[in-house]
C-alpha positions in Angstrom: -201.2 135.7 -181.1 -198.5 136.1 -183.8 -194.4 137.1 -182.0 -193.8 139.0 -185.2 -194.6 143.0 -185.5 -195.0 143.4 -189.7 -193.3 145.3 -191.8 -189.7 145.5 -190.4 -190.9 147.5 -187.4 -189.3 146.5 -184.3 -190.9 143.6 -181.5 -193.9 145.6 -179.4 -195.7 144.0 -176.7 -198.9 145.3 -175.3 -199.9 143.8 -171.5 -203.6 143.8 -170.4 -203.4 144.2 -166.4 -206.6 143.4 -165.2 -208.9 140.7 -163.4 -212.1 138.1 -163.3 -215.4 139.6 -164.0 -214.0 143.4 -164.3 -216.5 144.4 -167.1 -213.7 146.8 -167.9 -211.5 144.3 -168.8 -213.7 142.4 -171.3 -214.2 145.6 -173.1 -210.4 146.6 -173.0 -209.3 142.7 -174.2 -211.8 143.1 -176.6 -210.0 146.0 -178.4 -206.5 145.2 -177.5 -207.1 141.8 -179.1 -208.1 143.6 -182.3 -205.5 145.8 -182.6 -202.6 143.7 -182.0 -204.7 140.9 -184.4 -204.8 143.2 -187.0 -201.2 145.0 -186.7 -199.2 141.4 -186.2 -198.6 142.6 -182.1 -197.9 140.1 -179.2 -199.9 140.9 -176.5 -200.3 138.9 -173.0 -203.1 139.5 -170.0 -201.6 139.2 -166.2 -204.4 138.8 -163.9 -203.7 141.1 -160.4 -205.3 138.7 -158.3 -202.2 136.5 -159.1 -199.6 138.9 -158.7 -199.0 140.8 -155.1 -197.1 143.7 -157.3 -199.1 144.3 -159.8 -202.4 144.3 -157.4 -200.4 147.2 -155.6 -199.3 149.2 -158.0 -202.5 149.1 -160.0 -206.1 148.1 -158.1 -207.6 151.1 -158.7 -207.1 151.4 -162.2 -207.5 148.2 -163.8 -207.9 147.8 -167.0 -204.6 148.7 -167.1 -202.9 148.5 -171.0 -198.9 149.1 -170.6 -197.4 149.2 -174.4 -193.6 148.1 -174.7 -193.2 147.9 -170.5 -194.5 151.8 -170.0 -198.5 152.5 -168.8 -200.3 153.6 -171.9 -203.8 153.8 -170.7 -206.0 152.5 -168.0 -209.6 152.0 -167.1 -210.9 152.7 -171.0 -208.7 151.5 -174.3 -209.1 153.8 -176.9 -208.6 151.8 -180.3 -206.9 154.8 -182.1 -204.9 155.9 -179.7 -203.3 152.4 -179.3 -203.4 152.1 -182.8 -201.1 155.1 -182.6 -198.9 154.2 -180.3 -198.1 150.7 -181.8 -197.6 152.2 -185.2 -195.8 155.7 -184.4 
């Protein structure tokens, strides 16, 4: 994972909220890991089987992809759309 976003743009961080053998959650890592790879942006998992908050708040909708701190998405990433969002 590289800290830097390219070309001047300012520091982005994507989060991947999700947990063990959710199916969902491959698939979502899967393209988050792609599109932060290829666009030079951080990205971190948190696992909501380790965190009492995060279980509450979001259990029902894991994978959950929040983009700078803010929810972007949940259940299904969509590649472009978080291609989007990182670049707009």
């Amino acid at each position: 994972m590289r800290s830097i976003f390219r070309r001047g743009r300012a520091e982005r961080v994507v989060t991947l909220i999700g947990k063990p053998g959710c199916h969902l959650c491959e698939d979502a890592q899967g393209v988050v890991e792609k599109v932060c790879g290829e666009l030079g942006v951080r990205w971190e998992k948190k696992d909501i089987t380790e965190d009492a908050e995060l279980h509450r708040e979001y259990w029902e909708q894991i994978p959950v992809v929040l983009v700078d701190g803010a929810q972007h998405t949940f259940w299904r990433v969509d590649e472009g759309r978080l291609r989007r969002a990182l670049t707009a």
